[in-house]
C-alpha positions in Angstrom: 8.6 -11.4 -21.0 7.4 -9.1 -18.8 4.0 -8.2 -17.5 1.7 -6.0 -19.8 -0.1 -2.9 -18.2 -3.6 -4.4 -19.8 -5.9 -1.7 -21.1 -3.2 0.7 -19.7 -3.1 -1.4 -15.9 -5.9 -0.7 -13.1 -5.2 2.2 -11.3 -6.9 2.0 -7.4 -6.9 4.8 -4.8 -7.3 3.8 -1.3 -8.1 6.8 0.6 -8.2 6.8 4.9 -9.3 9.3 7.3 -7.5 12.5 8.4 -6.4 11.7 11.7 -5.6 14.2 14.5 -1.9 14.1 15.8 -1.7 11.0 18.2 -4.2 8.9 16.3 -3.9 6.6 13.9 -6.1 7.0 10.8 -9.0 4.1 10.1 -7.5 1.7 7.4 -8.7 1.6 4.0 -8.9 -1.5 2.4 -9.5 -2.7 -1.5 -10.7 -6.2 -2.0 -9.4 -7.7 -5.7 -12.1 -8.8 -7.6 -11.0 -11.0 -10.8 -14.8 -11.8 -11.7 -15.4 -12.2 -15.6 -18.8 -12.7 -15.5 -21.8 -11.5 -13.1 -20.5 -14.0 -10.3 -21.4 -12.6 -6.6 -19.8 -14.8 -4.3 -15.7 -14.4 -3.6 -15.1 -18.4 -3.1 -17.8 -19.0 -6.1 -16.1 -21.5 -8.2 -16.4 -20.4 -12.6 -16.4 -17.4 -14.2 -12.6 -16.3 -12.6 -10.2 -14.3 -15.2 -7.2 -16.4 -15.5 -5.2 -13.8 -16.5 -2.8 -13.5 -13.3 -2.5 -10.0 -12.2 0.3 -8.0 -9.7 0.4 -4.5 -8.2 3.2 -3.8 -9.7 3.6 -0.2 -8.3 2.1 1.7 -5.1 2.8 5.1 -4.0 1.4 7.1 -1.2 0.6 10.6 -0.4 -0.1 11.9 2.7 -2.3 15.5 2.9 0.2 17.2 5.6 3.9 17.6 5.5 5.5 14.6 7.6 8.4 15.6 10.3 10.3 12.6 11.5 11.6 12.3 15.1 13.2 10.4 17.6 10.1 10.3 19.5 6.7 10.0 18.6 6.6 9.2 15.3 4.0 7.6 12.9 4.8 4.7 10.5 2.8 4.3 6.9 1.9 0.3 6.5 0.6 -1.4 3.3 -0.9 -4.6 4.1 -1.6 -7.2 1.5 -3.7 -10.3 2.7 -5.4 -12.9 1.2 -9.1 -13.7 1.6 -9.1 -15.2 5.1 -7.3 -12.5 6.5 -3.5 -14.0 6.3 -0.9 -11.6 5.7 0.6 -12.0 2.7 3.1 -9.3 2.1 3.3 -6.1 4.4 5.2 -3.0 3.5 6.4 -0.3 5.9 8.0 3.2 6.4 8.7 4.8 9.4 9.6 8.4 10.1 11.5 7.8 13.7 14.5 10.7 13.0 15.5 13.6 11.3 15.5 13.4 7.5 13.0 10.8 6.9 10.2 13.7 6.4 7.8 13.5 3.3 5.9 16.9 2.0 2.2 17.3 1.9 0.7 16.0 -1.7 3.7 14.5 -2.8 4.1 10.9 -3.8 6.2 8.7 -2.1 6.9 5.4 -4.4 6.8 2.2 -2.3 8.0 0.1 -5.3 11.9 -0.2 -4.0 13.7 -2.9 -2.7 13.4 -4.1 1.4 16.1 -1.3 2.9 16.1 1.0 -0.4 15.1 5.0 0.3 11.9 5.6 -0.6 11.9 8.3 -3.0 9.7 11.5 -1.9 10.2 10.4 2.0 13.7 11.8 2.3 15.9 9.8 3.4 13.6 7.0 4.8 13.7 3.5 3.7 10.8 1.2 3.0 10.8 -2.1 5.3 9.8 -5.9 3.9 8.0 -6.6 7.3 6.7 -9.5 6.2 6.3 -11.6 2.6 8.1 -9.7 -0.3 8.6 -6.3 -2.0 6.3 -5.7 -5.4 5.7 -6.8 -7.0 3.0 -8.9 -5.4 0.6 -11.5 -7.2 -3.7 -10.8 -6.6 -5.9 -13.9 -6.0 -9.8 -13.5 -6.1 -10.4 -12.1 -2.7 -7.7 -10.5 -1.5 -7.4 -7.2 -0.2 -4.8 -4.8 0.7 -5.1 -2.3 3.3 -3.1 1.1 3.8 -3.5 2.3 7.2 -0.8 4.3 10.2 0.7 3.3 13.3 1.6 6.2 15.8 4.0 6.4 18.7 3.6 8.5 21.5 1.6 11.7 20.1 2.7 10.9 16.8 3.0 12.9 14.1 1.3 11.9 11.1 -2.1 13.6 10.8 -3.8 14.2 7.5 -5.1 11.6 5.3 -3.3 9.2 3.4 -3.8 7.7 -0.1 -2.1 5.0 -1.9 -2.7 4.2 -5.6 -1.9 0.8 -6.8 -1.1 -0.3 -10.6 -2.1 -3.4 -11.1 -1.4 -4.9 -14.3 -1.2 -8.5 -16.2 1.6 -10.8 -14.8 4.4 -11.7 -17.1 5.0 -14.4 -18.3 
């Protein structure tokens, strides 16, 4: 059976910084929280929702028009760790040549296959670079993280946003 988008999923933006050309915008992170009562404490023990969840879709957006290039280019990472900082599962796309170019406001969906295009980045492909592609299974505690990498004077400036659906696992 597969998973159930509870109460119509949990949709979560993670919104960074603008960033100049050449820098690399702050991360953004989102901690999951699967409290069911008025527990305070991340490694508190009782009042935990079983249900298990997944981000079952992610997309990104970016608030200026992305140019790839040969040479100093930016890459978009998603980071999923859990809550003692581990890495998880990390998605990446980079825009290092002509054609992988994504256009201001639109959405580029992050929930393909390790090598697949990512649709609204051209013709760039998403990158497994560590764990698995979505979707991914949330513990109490951990966190994901959007942030950028640049090369050289990059070129990704703007600020980025990624929404996550997160939705009952299936069973």
């Amino acid at each position: 059976m597969p998973g159930i988008r509870k109460h119509g999923a949990h949709r979560y933006n993670i919104p960074t910084s603008s960033a100049a050309v050449g820098t690399a915008a702050l991360p953004s992170i989102w901690v999951y929280d699967a409290y069911a009562g008025p527990q305070t404490v991340i490694g508190g023990a009782g009042g935990i929702d079983s249900t298990g969840e997944t981000v079952t879709e992610l997309t990104v957006t970016n608030s200026a028009a992305i140019t790839g290039a040969a040479t100093n280019f930016g890459t978009i990472r998603v980071t999923h760790r859990d809550n003692t900082g581990t890495t998880k599962n990390q998605l990446t796309v980079a825009f290092g040549t002509a054609g992988f170019n994504a256009a201001a406001f639109v959405a580029m969906d992050f929930a393909v296959a390790n090598g697949a295009t990512v649709p609204g980045a051209g013709t760039a492909t998403l990158t497994v670079a560590s764990g698995t592609a979505l979707p991914w299974l949330l513990v109490n505690g951990d966190t994901i993280t959007l942030d950028d990498t640049v090369a050289g004077t990059g070129n990704i400036s703007g600020g980025l946003t990624a929404m996550i659906i997160v939705q009952a696992r299936g069973s």
